[in-house]
C-alpha positions, 0 to 999 in steps of 0.5 A, spaced: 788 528 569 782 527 564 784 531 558 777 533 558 774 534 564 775 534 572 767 534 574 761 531 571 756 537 570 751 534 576 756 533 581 758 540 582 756 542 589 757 548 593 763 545 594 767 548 589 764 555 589 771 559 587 774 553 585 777 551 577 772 547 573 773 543 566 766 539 564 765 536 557 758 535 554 752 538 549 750 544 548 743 543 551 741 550 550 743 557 548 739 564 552 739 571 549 737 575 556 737 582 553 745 581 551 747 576 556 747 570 554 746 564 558 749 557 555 747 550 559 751 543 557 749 537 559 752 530 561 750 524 563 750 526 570 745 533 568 746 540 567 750 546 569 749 553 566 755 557 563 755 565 563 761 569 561 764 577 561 765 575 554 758 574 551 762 573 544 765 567 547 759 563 545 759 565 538 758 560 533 755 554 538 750 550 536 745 547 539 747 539 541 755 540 539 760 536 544 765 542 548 769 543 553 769 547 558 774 551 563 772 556 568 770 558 576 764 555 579 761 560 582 753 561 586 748 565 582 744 570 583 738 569 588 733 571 582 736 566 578 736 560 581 733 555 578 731 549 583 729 544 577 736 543 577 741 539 582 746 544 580 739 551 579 744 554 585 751 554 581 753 556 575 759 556 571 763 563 568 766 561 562 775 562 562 775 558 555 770 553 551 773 549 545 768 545 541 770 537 540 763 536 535 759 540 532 753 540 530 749 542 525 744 548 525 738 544 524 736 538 529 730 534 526 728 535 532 729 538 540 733 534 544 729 536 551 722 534 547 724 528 543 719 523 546 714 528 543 716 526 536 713 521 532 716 514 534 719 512 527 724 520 526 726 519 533 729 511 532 731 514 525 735 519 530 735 514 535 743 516 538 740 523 538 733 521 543 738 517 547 740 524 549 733 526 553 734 525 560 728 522 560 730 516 554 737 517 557 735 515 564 731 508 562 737 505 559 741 507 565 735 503 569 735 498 564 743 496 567 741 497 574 735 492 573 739 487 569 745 487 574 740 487 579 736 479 576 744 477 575 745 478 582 740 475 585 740 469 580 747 469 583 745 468 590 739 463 589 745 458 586 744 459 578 751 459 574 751 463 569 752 459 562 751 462 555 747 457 550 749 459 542 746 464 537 747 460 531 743 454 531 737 449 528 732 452 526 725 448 531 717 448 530 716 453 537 711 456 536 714 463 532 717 464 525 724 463 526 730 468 522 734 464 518 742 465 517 744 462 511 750 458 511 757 460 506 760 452 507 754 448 506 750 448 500 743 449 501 743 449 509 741 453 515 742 456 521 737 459 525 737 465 531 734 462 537 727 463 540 729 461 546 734 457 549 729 453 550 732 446 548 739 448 550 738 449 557 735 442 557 741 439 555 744 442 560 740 439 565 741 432 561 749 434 562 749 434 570 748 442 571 743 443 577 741 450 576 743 455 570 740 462 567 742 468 563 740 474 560 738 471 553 737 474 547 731 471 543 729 472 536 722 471 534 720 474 527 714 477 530 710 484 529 711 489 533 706 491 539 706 496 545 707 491 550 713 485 544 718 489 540 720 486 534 725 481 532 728 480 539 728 481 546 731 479 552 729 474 558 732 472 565 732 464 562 733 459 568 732 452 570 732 447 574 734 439 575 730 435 580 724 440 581 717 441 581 712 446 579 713 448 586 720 450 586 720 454 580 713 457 583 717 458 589 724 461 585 720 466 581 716 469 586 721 471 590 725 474 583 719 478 581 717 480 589 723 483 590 725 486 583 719 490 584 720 492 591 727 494 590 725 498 584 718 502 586 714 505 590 708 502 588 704 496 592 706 489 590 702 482 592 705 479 597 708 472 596 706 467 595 702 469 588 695 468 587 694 461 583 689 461 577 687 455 573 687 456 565 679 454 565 678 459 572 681 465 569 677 464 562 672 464 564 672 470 570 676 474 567 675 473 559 683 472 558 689 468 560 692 474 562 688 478 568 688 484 570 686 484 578 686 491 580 679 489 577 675 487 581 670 486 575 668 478 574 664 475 568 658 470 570 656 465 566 649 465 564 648 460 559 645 455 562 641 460 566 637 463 559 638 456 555 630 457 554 630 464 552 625 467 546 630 472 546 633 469 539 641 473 539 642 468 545 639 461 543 644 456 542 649 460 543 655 462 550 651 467 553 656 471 559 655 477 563 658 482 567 655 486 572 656 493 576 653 496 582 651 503 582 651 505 574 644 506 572 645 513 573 650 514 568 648 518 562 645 515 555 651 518 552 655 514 557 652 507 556 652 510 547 659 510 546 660 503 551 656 500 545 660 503 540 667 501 543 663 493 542 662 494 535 670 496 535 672 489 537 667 485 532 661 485 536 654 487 534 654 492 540 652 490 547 645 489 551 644 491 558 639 492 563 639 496 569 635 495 575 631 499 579 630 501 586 624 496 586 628 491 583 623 490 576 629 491 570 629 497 565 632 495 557 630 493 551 632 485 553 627 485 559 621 483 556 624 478 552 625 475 561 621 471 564 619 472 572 624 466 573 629 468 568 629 474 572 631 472 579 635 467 578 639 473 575 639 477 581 641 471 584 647 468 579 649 476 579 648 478 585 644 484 583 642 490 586 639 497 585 642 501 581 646 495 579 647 494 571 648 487 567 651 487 560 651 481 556 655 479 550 653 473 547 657 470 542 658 462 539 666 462 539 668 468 542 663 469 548 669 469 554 674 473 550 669 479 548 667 479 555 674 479 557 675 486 552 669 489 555 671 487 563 677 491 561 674 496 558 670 498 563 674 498 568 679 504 565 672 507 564 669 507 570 677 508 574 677 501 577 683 500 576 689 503 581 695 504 578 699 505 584 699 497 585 703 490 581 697 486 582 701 478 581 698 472 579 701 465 576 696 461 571 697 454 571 694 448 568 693 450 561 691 445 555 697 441 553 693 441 546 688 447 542 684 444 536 686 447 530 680 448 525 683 449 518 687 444 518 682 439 523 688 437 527 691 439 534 696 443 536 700 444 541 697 450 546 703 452 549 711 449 549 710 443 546 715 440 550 712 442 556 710 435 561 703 432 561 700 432 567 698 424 568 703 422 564 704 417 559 697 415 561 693 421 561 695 421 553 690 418 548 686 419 543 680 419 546 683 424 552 686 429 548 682 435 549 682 434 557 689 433 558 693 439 562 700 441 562 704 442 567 705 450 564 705 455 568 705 463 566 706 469 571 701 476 570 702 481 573 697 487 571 694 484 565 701 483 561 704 476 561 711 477 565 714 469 564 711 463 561 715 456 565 713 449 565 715 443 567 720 440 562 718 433 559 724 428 559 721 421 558 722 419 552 717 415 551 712 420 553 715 426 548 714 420 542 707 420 544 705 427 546 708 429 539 705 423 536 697 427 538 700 432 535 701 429 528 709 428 528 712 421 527 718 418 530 722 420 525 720 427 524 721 427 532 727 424 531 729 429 525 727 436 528 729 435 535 735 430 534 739 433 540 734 431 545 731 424 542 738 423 543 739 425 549 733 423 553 735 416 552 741 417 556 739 418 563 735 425 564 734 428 570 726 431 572 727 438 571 723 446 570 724 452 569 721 459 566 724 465 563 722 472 565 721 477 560 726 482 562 723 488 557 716 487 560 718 487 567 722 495 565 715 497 561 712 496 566 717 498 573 718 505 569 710 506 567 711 506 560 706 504 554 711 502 549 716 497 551 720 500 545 721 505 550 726 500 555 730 498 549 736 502 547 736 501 540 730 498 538 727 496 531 721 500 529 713 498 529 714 495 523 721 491 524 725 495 520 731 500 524 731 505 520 737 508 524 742 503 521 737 502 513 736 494 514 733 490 512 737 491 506 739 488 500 746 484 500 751 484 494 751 479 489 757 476 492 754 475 498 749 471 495 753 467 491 757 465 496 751 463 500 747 460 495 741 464 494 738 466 489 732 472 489 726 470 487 721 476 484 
């Protein structure tokens, strides 16, 4: 028998009226109702309430100590119940109470409402805010998804293989966390990325299908939507497969994930597919959000004759809305401020009237063509209002800010739907300004669609990847590809990026090596797992899904680090700090 407790707190049940209890817990809260205290312990399973004939009992018990209890269950009074709780029909009169830790007097904040407190004295404290029910309940969810994605890779024919912590550092795409190294001088480790080259190896050594829970470390700043430091993915891959297979085999991950998980509408399978080019040019962004319908149209090529001089020789897109010319001025006002926000000199607009004819600033500046040819590429109607956002380099991006905004403002979007879509066909090259050269657009060791062929010189800003990401609601859920393992084309494709032979040869050695041994056609993505949990349980911050995250500004102030190390430590590992 446990010394501590023969039932958790929750799972009392009518059952056990008049029986002997002992439960273990915190001290939730402590109620003075005209000298009758009232004292409630909570555990992981939820609360009970404890009353005695000997309100002395409970002195000296602070709030948040760990006790345990002896007593009799026993049904509260009618005016007492409490049908918040599991247990709001029960209570617990107190034969003993011992205190196993006590707590101090003063908390930095009330446990109950920790998630109202400012995010960094909640980390700092974060074993505390782990005690919130609510806090508490998302790790105990993050589990059950976790062992849900296990299980299904399982079932799919995915063999569970963990690839190392240690390992080279690699130009991925992101700053890598370095380790120093005791035993060779002037050398390092580096925390992984990704498995990314790992699990290529894999393929290259006969296994057909492989995944794990993966913890990768990028040295990045935090967002509401990408902690800081690490994270975890469902990383998988597949030999002998397509673009398709992975298509096939991420679909049905995230279709019944989020069936299993919520209540919510999900897409049905198969995903909507959306080119990279398609989705910039409707949505504004390679990540849509289409529980939107809004839709940008491009209007260059309409108004290339304009005397309006904002548009001459530059990209000019629109975003029509039925039914807005009723809204207020303020209304179309504070639209125009948030344009300014994100970099824009504000935002033009016409409305149209019930006859047709146009009403704004931008009218008069239209020819009579001009004007139907914008009822017809808008599809206009009366009571429809166009705005425009014009702009050299960043006109789809702009347009995409604005679409999304007016879709909060104007509630367009249903929250109560997963909106999925995968986006494919991305560049497999982005023209770099400042040092005038190309770099890779995605993951550089991403397959070129057409092959060896399709990567010239003169054809580099044309070529395509076989590089896909899955979308779901705005938010980039998993990036994939498929992997390019012909030798020669990795040589080639490196080479437009500006990487000789050796310095391929130098920074990815393992598989130059090993693509020259015989390397099967292989893809794979890697969902990420925080994202999917943010998302699954409506929260805004994805810090929320983590259980001991770093903090906005990737320190963890909980354990004090980054922290310096002894100078024997330094030594040892050959650095030296520099002012």
């Amino acid at each position: 028998m446990n010394k501590y407790r023969t039932k958790y707190c929750a799972k009392i049940t009518d059952k056990d009226i008049e029986k002997e209890v002992r439960v273990a817990g915190w001290i939730e809260n402590i109620r003075d109702h005209g000298g009758v205290i009232f004292v409630d312990v909570r555990d992981e399973s939820g609360v009970i309430q404890l009353v005695s004939n000997d309100d002395h009992i409970f002195d000296g018990l602070t709030k948040e100590s760990t006790v345990t209890v002896n007593g009799k269950i026993r049904k509260r009074s009618e005016d007492d119940y409490n049908l918040k709780l599991k247990t709001g029909k029960l209570e617990l009169l107190v034969d003993s109470i011992e205190v196993l830790g006590k707590a101090k007097h003063i908390l930095p904040f009330e446990v109950i409402t920790s998630h109202e407190v400012n995010e960094e004295v909640r980390l700092k404290y974060r074993y505390l805010d782990l005690r919130n029910p609510k806090v508490h309940d998302n790790i105990v969810f993050r589990s059950q998804v976790i062992d849900y994605l296990r299980s299904k890779m399982k079932d799919l024919g995915f063999l569970d293989i963990q690839t190392p912590i240690l390992t080279v550092s690699s130009p991925e795409g992101a700053r890598d966390y370095i380790v120093p190294s005791r035993k060779y001088h002037g050398k390092f480790y580096a925390l992984p990325q990704a498995p990314q080259i790992f699990k290529q190896l894999l393929m290259v050594g006969g296994f057909d299908k492989y995944f794990q829970v993966a913890p990768c470390f990028r040295d990045e700043d935090a967002r509401a939507d990408r902690t800081a430091g690490e994270f975890y993915q469902l990383d998988f891959e597949m030999s002998f497969a397509t673009e398709e297979d992975v298509y096939e085999i991420g679909e049905e991950i995230f279709y019944d994930t989020f069936k299993k998980f919520t209540d919510k509408e999900v897409s049905p399978r198969p995903f909507r597919r959306i080119s990279y080019r398609e989705s910039m040019e409707k949505y504004g962004t390679d990540k849509p959000d289409l529980r939107n319908p809004l839709e940008i149209i491009d209007l260059t090529e309409t108004l290339k004759d304009t005397t309006f001089k904002p548009f001459q020789k530059t990209t000019i897109k629109a975003i029509a809305v039925d039914n807005l010319a009723s809204k207020s001025n303020s209304w179309f006002n504070d639209l125009v401020a948030y344009a300014k926000t994100i970099g824009m000199p504000g935002i033009g607009y016409i409305t149209v009237m019930d006859d047709m004819s146009f009403k704004g600033p931008i009218d008069k500046f239209l020819t009579e063509e001009e004007r139907v040819k914008l009822i017809e590429k808008a599809n206009l109607k009366a009571g429809s209002v166009l705005f425009f956002i014009a702009d050299r380099k960043f006109a789809a991006t702009l347009a995409g800010n604005i679409r999304d905004e007016l879709g909060r403002r104007l509630d367009l979007i249903d929250n109560n739907k997963f909106e999925f879509c995968i986006i494919n066909d991305f560049p497999m090259y982005e023209y770099n300004e400042e040092e005038n050269t190309w770099d890779f657009g995605h993951n550089p060791f991403s397959m070129p669609q057409g092959g060896l062929e399709a990567l010239t010189e003169e054809n580099i800003d044309k070529v395509l990847a076989y590089q896909f990401d899955f979308v779901c609601n705005g938010y980039e859920m998993a990036s994939g590809a498929v992997r390019n393992h012909d030798i020669r084309i990795m040589k080639k494709a490196f080479e437009l990026a500006g990487y000789t032979e050796e310095d391929v040869e130098n920074k990815f050695k393992s598989l130059y090596t090993a693509f020259q041994y015989g390397a099967p056609p292989h893809a794979g993505m890697a969902p990420g797992i925080d994202r999917i949990l943010m998302l699954l349980k409506d929260e805004e911050n994805i810090r929320e899904m983590v259980a001991f995250p770093l903090g906005a500004n990737g320190a963890d102030a909980m354990m004090g680090c980054p922290n310096e190390i002894f100078e024997k430590q330094l030594r040892e590992t050959h650095i030296k700090i520099r002012d």
